[in-house]
N, C-alpha and C positions, 0 to 999 in steps of 0.2 A: 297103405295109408289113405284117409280118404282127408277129405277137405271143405272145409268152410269159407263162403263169401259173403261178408257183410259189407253190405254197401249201405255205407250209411247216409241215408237221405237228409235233404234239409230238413232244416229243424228240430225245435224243441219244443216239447209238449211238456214244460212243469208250471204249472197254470195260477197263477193269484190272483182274484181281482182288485179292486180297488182297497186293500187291507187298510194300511193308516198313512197316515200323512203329516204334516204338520199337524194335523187332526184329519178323522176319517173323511171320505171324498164327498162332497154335497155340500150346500149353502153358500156358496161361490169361494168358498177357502180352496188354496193352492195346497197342494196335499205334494210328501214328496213319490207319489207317483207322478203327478204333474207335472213338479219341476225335472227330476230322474227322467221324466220321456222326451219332456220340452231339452234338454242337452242335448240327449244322444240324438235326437231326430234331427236338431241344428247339426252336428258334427256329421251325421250322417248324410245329410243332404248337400252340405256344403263341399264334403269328401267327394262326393257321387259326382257332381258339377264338375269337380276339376277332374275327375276319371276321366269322363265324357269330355271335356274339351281335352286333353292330353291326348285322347284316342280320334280326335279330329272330327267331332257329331257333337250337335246339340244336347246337351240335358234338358227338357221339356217334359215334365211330369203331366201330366191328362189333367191331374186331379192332385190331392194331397192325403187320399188314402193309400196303406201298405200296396197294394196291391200297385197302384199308377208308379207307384217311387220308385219300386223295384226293379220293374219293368223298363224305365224310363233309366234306371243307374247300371240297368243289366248291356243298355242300348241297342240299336238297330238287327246287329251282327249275329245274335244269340236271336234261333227263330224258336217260336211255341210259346205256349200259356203259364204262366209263374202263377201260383198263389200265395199273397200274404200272407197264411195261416203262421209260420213258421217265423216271420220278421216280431208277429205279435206274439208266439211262442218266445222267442229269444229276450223280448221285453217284458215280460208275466218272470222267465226267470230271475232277472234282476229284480223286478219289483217285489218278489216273493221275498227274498232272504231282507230286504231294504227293511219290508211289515213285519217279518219275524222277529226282530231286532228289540220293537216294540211290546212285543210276547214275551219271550225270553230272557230278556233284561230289562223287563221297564223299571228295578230295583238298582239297575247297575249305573251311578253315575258318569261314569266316564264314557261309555256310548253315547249318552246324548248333552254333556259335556255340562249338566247340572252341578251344582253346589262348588262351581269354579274350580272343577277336575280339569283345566285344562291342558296342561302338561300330561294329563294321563292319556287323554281325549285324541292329542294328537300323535300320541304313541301307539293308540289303534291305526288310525288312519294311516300314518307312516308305513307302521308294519302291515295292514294291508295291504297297500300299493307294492310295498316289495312282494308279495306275495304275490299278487296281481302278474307283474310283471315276471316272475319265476315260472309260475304255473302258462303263460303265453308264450314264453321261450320251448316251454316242455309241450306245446302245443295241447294242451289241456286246458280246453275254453271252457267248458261247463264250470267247472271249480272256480276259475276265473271268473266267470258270472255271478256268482254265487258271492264270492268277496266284496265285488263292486258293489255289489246290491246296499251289503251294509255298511262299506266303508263310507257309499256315497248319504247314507243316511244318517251317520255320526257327523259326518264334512255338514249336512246342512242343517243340521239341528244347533248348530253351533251361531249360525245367524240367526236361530229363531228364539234360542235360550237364554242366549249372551245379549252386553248391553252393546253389541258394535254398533248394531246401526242409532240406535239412542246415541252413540256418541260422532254422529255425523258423516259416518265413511260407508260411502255407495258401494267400492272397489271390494273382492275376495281380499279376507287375507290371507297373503301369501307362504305366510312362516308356517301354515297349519299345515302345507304340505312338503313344510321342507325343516327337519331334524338339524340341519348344520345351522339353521339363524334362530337367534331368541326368539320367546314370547314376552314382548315387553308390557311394562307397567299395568303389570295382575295385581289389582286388589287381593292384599293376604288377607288372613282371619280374622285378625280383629281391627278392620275398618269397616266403620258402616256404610252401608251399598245405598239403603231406600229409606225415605221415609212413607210416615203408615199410612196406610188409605183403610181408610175403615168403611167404607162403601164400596168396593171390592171394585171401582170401577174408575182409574185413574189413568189419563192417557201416558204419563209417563211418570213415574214415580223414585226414577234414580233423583240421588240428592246429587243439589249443585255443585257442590266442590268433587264430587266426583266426576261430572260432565267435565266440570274446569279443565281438571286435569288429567281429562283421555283416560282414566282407569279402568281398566274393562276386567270385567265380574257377570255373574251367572247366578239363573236364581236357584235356591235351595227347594229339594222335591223330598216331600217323605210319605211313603207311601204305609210304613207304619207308626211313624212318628211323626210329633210335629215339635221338634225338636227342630233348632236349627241356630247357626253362631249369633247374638247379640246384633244389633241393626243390620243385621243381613236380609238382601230381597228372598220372595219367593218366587217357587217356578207358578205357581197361579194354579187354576181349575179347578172341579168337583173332586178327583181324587189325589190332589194334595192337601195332608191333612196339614202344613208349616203354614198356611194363609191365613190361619186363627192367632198365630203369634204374632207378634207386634214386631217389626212392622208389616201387618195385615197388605195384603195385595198379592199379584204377582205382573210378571214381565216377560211370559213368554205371548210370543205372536203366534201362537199355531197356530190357530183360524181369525178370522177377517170379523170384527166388530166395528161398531159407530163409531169407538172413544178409541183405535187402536189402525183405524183402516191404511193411514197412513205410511205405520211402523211396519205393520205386516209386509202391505206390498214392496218397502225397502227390502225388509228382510227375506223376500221371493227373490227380489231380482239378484240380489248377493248371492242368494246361495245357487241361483240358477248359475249367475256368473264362474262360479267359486267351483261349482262341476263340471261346467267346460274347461272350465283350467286343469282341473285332475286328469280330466279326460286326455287333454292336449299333453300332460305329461306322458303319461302313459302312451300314448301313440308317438313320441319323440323316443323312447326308451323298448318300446315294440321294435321299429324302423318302419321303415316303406317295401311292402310286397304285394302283391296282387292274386296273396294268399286265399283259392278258394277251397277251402275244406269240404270232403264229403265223407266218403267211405265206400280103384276108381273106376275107379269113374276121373281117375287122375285126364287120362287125355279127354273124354269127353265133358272135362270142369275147365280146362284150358279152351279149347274150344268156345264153350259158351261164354266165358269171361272175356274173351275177346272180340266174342260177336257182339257183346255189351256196351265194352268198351268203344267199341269204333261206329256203332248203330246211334252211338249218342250225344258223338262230338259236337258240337258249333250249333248246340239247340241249348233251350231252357232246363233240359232234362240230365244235360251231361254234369256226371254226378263231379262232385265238389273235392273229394275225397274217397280214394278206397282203403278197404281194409280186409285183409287175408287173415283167418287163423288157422294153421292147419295143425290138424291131432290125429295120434294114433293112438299106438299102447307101449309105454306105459307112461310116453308126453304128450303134452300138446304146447303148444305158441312157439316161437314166440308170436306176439299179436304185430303185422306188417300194415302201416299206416301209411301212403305216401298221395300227394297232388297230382304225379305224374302217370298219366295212364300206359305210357308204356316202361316203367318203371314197376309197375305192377304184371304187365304182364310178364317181364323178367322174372319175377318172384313168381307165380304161377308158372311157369319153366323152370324153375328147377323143383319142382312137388314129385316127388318120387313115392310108387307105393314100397312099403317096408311090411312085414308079417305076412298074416294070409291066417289062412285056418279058420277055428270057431272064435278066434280072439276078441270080445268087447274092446271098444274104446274109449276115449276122454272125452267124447261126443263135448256132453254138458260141460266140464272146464272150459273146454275152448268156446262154446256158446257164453260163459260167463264174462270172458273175456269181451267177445265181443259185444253183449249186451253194456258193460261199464264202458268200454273204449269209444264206443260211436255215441254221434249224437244221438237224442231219442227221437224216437216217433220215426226211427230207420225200419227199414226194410232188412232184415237178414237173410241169407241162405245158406241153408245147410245141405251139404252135399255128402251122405253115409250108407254105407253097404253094412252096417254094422251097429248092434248094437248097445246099449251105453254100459259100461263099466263102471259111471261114477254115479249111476244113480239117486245117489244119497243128495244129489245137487237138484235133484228135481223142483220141492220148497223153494228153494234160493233164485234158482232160473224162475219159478212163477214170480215169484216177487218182485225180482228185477224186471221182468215182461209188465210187469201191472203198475211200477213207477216208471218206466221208461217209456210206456205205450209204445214200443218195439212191436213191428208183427212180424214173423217167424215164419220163416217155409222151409219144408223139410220134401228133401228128392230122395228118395228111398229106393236103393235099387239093389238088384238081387243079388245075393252074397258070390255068385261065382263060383269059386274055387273051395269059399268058403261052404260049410256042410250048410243044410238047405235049413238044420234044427238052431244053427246061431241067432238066426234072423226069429226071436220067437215073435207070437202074434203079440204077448205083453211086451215086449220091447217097442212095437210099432205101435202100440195102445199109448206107451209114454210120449212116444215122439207127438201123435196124435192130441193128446193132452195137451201139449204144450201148443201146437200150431193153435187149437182152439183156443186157448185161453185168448192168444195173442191176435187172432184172425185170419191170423191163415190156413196155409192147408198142410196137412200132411201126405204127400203124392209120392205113391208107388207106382214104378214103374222098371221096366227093363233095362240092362245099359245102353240098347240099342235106339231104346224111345228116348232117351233123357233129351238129346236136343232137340224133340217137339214141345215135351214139357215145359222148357227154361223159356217157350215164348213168356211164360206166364211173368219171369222175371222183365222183358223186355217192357209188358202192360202195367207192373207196379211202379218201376223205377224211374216214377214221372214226376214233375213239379208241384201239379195240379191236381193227383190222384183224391178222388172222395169215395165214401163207401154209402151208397144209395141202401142197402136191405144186407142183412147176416145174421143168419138163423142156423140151429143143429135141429137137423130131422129127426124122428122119434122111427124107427126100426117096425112096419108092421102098419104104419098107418098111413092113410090118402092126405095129404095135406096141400092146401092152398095158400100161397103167399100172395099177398100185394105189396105193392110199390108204385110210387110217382116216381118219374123222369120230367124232368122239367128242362126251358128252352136251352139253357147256357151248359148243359150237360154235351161231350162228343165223346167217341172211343168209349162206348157202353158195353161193360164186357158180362157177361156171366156166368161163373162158375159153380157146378155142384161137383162136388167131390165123395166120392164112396162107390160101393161096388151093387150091381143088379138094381139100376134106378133106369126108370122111366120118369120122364117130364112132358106137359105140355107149356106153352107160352102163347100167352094168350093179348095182344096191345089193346086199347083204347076203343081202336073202332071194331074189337072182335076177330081179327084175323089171328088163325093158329098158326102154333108150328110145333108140331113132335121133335123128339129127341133123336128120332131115325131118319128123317131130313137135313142131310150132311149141310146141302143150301137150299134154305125156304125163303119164305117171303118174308121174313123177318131177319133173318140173318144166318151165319154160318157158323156148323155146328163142328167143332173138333175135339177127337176124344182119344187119350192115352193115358194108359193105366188106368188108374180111377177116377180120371180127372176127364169130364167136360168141359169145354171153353165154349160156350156162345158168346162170338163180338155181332153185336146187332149192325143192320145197316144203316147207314148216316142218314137216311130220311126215314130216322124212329118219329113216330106220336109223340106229342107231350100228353101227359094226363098218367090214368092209373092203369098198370098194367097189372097181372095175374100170371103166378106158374102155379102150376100142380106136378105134385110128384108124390111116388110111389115107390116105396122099397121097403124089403126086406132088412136090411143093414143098416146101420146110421150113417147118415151123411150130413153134410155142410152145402150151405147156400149163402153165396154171396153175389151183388150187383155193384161194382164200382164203374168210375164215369171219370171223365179228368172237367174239371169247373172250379172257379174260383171261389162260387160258394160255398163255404162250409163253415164249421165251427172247431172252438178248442176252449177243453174244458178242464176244471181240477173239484174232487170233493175238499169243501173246506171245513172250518168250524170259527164258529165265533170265540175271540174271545176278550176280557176285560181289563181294565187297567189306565191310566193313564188318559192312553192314546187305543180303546176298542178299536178292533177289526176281525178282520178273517185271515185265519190263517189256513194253509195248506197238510190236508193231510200225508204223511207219505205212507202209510198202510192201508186196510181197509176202514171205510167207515163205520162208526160203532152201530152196534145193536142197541133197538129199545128206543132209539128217539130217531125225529124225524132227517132225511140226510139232505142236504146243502151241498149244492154245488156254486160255483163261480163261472160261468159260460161267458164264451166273448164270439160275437159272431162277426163274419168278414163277408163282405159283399162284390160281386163285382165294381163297384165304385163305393167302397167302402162300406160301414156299417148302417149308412142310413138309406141304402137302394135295398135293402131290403127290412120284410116286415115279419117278426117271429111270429107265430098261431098259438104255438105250442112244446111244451118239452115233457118227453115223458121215461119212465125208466120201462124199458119191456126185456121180457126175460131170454134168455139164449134159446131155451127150450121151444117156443111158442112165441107168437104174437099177442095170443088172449088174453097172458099172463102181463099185463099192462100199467105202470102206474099212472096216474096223472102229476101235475104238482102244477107248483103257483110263483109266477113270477117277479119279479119287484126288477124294475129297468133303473141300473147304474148310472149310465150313460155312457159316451162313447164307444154303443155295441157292449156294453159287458150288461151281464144279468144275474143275478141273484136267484136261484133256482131252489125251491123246497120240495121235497117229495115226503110226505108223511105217514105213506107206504110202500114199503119196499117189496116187489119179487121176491118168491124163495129161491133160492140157490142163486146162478151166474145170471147178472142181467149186464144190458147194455144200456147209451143213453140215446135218444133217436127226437131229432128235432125236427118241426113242420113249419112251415111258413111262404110268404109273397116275394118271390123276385119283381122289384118295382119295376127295373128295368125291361122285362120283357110281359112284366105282368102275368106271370105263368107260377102257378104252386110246387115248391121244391121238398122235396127228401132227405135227410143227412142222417146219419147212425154212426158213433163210435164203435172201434174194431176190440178195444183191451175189455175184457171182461173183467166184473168187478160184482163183489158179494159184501157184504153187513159181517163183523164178528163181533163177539165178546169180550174180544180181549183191547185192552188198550196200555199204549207206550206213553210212557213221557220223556222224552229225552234233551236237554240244554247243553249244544256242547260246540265251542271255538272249533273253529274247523284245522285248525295252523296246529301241526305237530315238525316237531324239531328233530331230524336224522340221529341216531343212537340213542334217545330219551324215550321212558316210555311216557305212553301218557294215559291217563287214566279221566273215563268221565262216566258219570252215576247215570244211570237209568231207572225207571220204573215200571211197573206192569201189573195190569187192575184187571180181572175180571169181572162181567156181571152176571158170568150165569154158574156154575156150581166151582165152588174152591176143590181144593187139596192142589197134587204135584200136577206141575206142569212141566214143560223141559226147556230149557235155553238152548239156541243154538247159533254161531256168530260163524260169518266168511268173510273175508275180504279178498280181493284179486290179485294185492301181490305178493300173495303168502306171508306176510307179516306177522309174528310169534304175537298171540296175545292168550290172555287167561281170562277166564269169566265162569260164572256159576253154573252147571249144565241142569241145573233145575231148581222150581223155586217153588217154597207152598204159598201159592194162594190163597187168603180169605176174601169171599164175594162183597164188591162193593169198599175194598180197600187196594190201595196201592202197596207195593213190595216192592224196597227199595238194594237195588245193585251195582255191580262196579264192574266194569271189561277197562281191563287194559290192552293197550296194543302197542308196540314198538319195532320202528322202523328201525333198520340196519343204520349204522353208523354211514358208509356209503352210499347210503342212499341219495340220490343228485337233487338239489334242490330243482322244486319245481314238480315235483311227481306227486300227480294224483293216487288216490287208494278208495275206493267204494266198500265199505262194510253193511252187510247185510245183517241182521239183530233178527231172528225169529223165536217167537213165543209159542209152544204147541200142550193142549193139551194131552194127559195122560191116555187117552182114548181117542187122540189125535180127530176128533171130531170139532175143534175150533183152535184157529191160529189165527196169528197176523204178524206183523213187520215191522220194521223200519227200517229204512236207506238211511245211510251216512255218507258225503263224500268231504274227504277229508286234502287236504292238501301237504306235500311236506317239503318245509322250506327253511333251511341255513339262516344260523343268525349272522345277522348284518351288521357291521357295526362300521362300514362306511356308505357315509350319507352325503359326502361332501360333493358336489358338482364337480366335472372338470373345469379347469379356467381359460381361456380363449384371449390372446392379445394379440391384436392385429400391429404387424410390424412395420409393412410399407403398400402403401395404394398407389400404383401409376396409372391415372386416369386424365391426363392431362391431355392427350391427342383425342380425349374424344369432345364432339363438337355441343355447342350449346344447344343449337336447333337438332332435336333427336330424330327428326324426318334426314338425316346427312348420315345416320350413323354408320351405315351398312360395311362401310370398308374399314372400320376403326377398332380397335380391341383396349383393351383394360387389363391390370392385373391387381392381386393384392395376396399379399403374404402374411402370417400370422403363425404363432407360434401358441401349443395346445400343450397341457400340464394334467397330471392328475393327483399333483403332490403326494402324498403319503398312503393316497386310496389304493385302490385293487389294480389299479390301472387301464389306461383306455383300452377299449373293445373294438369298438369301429367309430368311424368317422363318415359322415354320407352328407349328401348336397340334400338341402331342402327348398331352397329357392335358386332359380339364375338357371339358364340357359346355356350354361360353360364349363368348363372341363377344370375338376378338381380333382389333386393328387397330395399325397403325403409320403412323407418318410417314412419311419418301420414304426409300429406302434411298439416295438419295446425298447424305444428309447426315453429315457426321462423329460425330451423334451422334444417333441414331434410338429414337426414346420411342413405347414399344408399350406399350398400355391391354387390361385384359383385364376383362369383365364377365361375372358368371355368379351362378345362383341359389345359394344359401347350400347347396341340398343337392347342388351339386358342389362338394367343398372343396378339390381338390388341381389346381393346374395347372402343367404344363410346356409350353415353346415352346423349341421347337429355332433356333438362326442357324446358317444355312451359309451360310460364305463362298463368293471366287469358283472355289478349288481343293480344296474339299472339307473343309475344317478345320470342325470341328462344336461351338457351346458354346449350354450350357442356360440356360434358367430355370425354375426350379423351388420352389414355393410352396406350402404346407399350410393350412386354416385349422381343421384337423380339432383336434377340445381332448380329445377320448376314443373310444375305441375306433380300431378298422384305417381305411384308407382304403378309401373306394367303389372296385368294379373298374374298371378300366383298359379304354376303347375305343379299339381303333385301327383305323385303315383299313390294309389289304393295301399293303406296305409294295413301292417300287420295286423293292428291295435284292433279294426274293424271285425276280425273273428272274434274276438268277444262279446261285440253282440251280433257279427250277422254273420258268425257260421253255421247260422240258419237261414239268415236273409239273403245274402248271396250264396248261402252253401245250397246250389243248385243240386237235386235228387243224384 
């Protein structure tokens, strides 16, 4: 049997920019990306401060870009370089689904809580946060991201839509996130909301008897009608057509006007407020962990996993999380995900080979798995004497490498035992294929060389890793590359990969160095298998440097560096409605018009020490082959990118620009390759399916370049029974509309993730493309009720009034926890206090928790969470004067939903 390690690196690369907001971002409107990042960035920082005082160090951030926060929440202990690429990866995924919301339902009232859907409104929201928190127990934070995004965008459209703050309340309301308390005095159907404004520009236009008496209502949006109930408000703006019915106006604050500036900014700070409190639920209902996510040749795989493991401890680089999948014939997985690094290497101890012979294996399944299971923008490695049997997954693994920005490395080593004709050269052309797509390499080699090879893994599985130059060599021709290295680049490695090459390297001021100078003046040259490694030496040149090489064969060329500067990027598309923005492609970008990206670029002191030049698409094949494009600056480091010629075939994207900080010109290049098709998806689909239901959601699929049959093809990773059309006729320039079902097993635990892959191929398999789904599956809830918390007796009488005496004196208090007729409590944990809490057996109906602590901690809270996430406090003071002592918490579960990328160190 052979084996696979993916170690899944920080971060996530699923990229939006600034798509919508209360209205799109610009003209000093609060957009909910703004509010969405102003939460999580306050919980995050505030989280981070109390890590850092718990663990006895300062929290002291340099500055207040990703990069200083991280760094500064990672603290002293953890040595090496972090880059924020991945903190702002983790928040591009929340933002994305927050904007899509706006796309794909801007028709749907009860998302954005219009025409006084609010009972519907908050039946989203509800049932997201249970989902929320199911899919965070299941340790499935992507999908979890993905929920937040839009639940937090229904939660705050609800102060922008609604007349709350029109009727005087600063404060969230609170009932929106909780299902066990009313929604009081809703304006029904037929009470009139507003009177008319027929100049379309009234700062407040609810009628007074309904201000009177606190009625809260929402304005009507019709996007093809303007139909709307009898003196009912409108939701306002150019594409609601109800602003023409009487009463004329509307009441939403999306963006900040002269006659509205007031209401707006109320209805910012609400909803800013109103997402920290979501937030804070869900991290009471996570708990407190200090949870860092990452991710034969049998003994010489154990081996290297172990040199991994331990070369990487108590640095920036020790990965967050691992993850094992191992496959043979005719299994593979199961997929082994665990924090614990020698936890892991237990699991690699017991990898036994099984077979032998010419047997293919499940290579690609198991790479499947591992490409859905880790976060993106990981690093994988494959470790196969053998090759694939499941072929047919080749499509499906491209796809997922091109949504995932995964890059792939495969150690190919010689079959052994097995006959020399198993190993064919087409099988290693596939493997080949896929490093390339992904950027990596495909490296053959002996079993004997394999632990020179895997240094390679020790130089990717960094914090900081960028990719300076990645080019494929054309077989038969002299070719010259260039590249910049600039100042804040170290650990500059270089790899060409393939067989019968010659190279020179050529720096700045002219000095060479051949291929056959193991240590020259430039650096040191190691070669196994087909793999060159030059690591240059630490006093490289800044400026432009030159290789030339020479071969027969095709090879790969790549220059990676570990530096803070870099970028992350997503192809998107405009689109209209409502609330326009951009939304996220997840397949290839279409054919025939010009392609859009969304780029956010990260500097060593954030996005404004550096200065972009330029961004250009150039192709895999070549440098020559180059596009240019035209910028438009977002702000905050994001940029709007057009290119109105694309490459033919696989291009990358490759940025230029000024590190201020050292004043020196920098180089960056994306690793996933990515190509233009003709074909195009539409898909609108609730991500939440229910275990033993099936569930069914329509898709479509357009050509623009010649109709007839095309084929469908659908996977998903937990083998999930579904049914769907396996081929559709196309007419060019229309859409063709279809239906996949899929159903999850009846047992299925809530909280499990499911990734479906959707491909469209033509009959001549000369154009395809994609779509990613990630779905989540989660048990219907039908207790929402808190536990209840009664404190029964406080002896706090021996401690003294002057709290400088307290040192010899203790406290107690006693309290009795209920879960009446719910699921019943889960656990019970200290969230404030300095002192030593205990309870009785949680399956008694009524569980009596004692808390003991010294008189100079006066304040304690303990959280109950029940079996489905419902979260109720205790909370007791014995303070008689002055504030309460600060607040210690431990790094709370909740925070790998957005930063197991931010903390999920490589």
């Amino acid at each position: 049997m052979t084996s696979m390690l993916g170690t899944a690196l920080l971060g996530l690369a699923l990229l939006a920019g600034p798509t919508v907001a209360f209205l799109p971002i610009g003209g000093g409107t609060s957009t909910h990306v703004s509010i969405t990042g102003t939460a999580l960035l306050q919980k995050v920082t505030e989280t981070c401060r109390a890590v850092a005082e718990a663990a006895g160090h300062e929290f002291n951030p340099m500055g207040s870009s990703p990069e200083e926060l991280v760094q500064a929440c990672l603290g002293p202990t953890a040595t090496g370089e972090v880059s924020g690429a991945n903190f702002h990866s983790a928040l591009q995924e929340i933002y994305t689904q927050n904007g899509l919301l706006d796309r794909d339902f801007s028709n749907s009232a009860p998302y954005h809580f219009n025409s006084e859907t609010f009972l519907e409104g908050r039946w989203l929201i509800t049932e997201g946060m249970v989902a929320i928190k199911a899919n965070i127990r299941g340790e499935n934070f992507r999908v979890a991201r993905e929920t937040l995004g839009r639940v937090l965008h229904t939660l705050q459209d609800f102060y922008s839509h609604s007349n709350w703050v029109e009727l005087g309340h600063t404060e969230p309301y609170n009932n929106l996130i909780r299902l066990d308390l009313p929604l009081e005095n809703l304006a029904d159907v037929n009470t009139a909301t507003c009177s008319d404004c027929a100049s379309g520009i009234c700062p407040n236009p609810i009628l007074p008897n309904i201000l009177q008496e606190k009625k809260l209502t929402s304005g009507y949006m019709g996007i093809i009608s303007s139909a709307k109930p009898k003196g009912k408000c409108s939701h306002g703006g150019a594409a609601d057509l109800t602003v023409t019915t009487v009463p004329r106006g509307g009441i939403n604050k999306d963006e900040r006007r002269p006659d509205n500036m007031a209401l707006h900014n109320a209805a910012v700070n609400a909803a800013t407020a109103a997402s920290l409190q979501l937030l804070e639920d869900i991290r009471l209902a996570a708990g407190d962990s200090d949870f860092l996510s990452m991710s034969d040749d049998i003994n010489e795989a154990r081996a290297v996993v172990n040199k991994i493991i331990d070369t990487k401890k108590g640095t920036q680089d020790e990965p967050s999380e691992y993850i094992l999948v191992p496959f043979n014939d005719p299994s593979f997985g199961p997929m082994i995900r665990t924090t614990d690094p020698e936890k892991m290497k237990k699991e690699i101890s017991k990898l036994k080979a099984k077979g032998g012979g010419d047997t293919p294996e499940m290579c690609l399944s198991g790479l499947q798995l591992a490409l859905t299971g880790a976060p993106a923008s990981s690093h994988i490695y494959v470790f196969t004497d053998a090759p694939a049997k499941d072929i047919a997954l080749k499509d499906t693994i491209l796809a997922l490498i091109s949504s995932t920005k995964s890059t792939v490395l495969f150690f190919l080593t010689e079959a052994g035992r097995r006959r020399r004709r198993s190993v064919r050269a087409a099988s290693f052309e596939d493997y080949k294929d896929l490093a390339l797509a992904s950027g990596g390499q495909a490296i053959q080699v002996s079993k004997r060389q394999l632990p020179e090879a895997t240094d390679i893994i020790l130089d990717t599985s960094t914090s900081a890793l960028v990719t300076v130059l990645q080019q494929a060599g054309n077989p038969g021709k002299e070719e010259t590359f260039s590249f910049v290295l600039d100042e804040s680049l170290h650990n500059v490695t270089i790899y060409v990969t393939g067989p019968s090459i010659t190279f020179t390297l050529t720096n700045p001021a002219g000095v060479s160095q051949t291929n056959t100078e193991a240590n020259g003046k430039l650096g040191t040259i190691k070669t196994v298998g087909n793999l060159r490694r030059m690591y240059l030496n630490a006093d490289k040149q800044t400026g432009t440097w030159q290789i030339n090489i020479k071969s027969n064969e095709p090879y790969t060329l790549k220059v990676t560096g570990q530096s803070t500067i870099t970028f992350i990027y997503n192809f998107v598309e405009r689109f209209e409605g409502p609330h326009p923005g951009y939304a996220v492609l997840s397949g290839h970008p279409h054919t025939g018009q010009p392609v859009t990206m969304m780029l956010s670029v990260i500097g060593r002191k954030g996005p404004s020490s550096v200065t972009v030049g330029k961004v250009s698409l150039v192709s895999v094949s070549g440098p020559d082959a180059m596009s240019n494009s035209t910028m438009t600056d977002m702000g905050n480091g994001d940029i709007l990118v057009t290119a109105d010629v694309v490459p033919k075939g696989e291009f990358l994207v490759i940025l230029e620009g000024t590190d201020k900080v050292s004043n020196s010109e920098f180089q960056r290049q994306s690793t996933t390759q990515m190509s233009v098709s003709k074909v195009n998806f539409q898909v609108e689909v609730d991500n939440r399916v229910e275990p033993g239901r099936a569930f069914r959601f329509p898709f479509s699929v357009m050509t623009q370049g010649s109709g007839g049959q095309y084929f469908i093809s659908a996977r998903n990773d937990r083998n999930f029974p579904m049914s769907y059309p396996t081929s559709l006729t196309l007419t060019t320039g229309q859409y063709t509309n279809a239906t996949l079902t899929i159903t999850s097993p009846a047992d299925t635990p809530s909280g499990t993730d499911v990734t479906l892959t959707l491909e469209a191929k033509s009959s001549n398999g000369v154009d395809t493309n994609y779509v990613i789904l990630r779905m989540s599956v989660v048990t219907k809830i039908t207790d929402f009720v808190q536990p209840l918390c009664e404190v029964v007796s406080v002896l706090a009488d021996d401690c003294p009034k002057d709290v400088s005496q307290c040192g010899p004196f203790q406290w107690e208090l006693s309290a009795n926890l209920t879960d009446g007729n719910g699921t019943g409590i889960e656990s019970i944990s200290l969230r404030q206090g300095n002192g030593t809490l205990s309870h009785t057996s949680l399956s008694a109906p009524i569980i009596q928790a004692n808390y003991n602590a010294s008189c100079c901690s006066q304040i304690v809270e303990f959280v109950a969470l029940d079996k489905v996430g419902n979260v109720g406090k205790c909370y007791h003071s014995i303070v008689r004067s002055g504030g309460p002592p600060a607040l210690i918490l431990s790094l709370p579960l909740w925070l790998c939903l957005l930063l197991s990328a931010f903390l999920e160190r490589p």
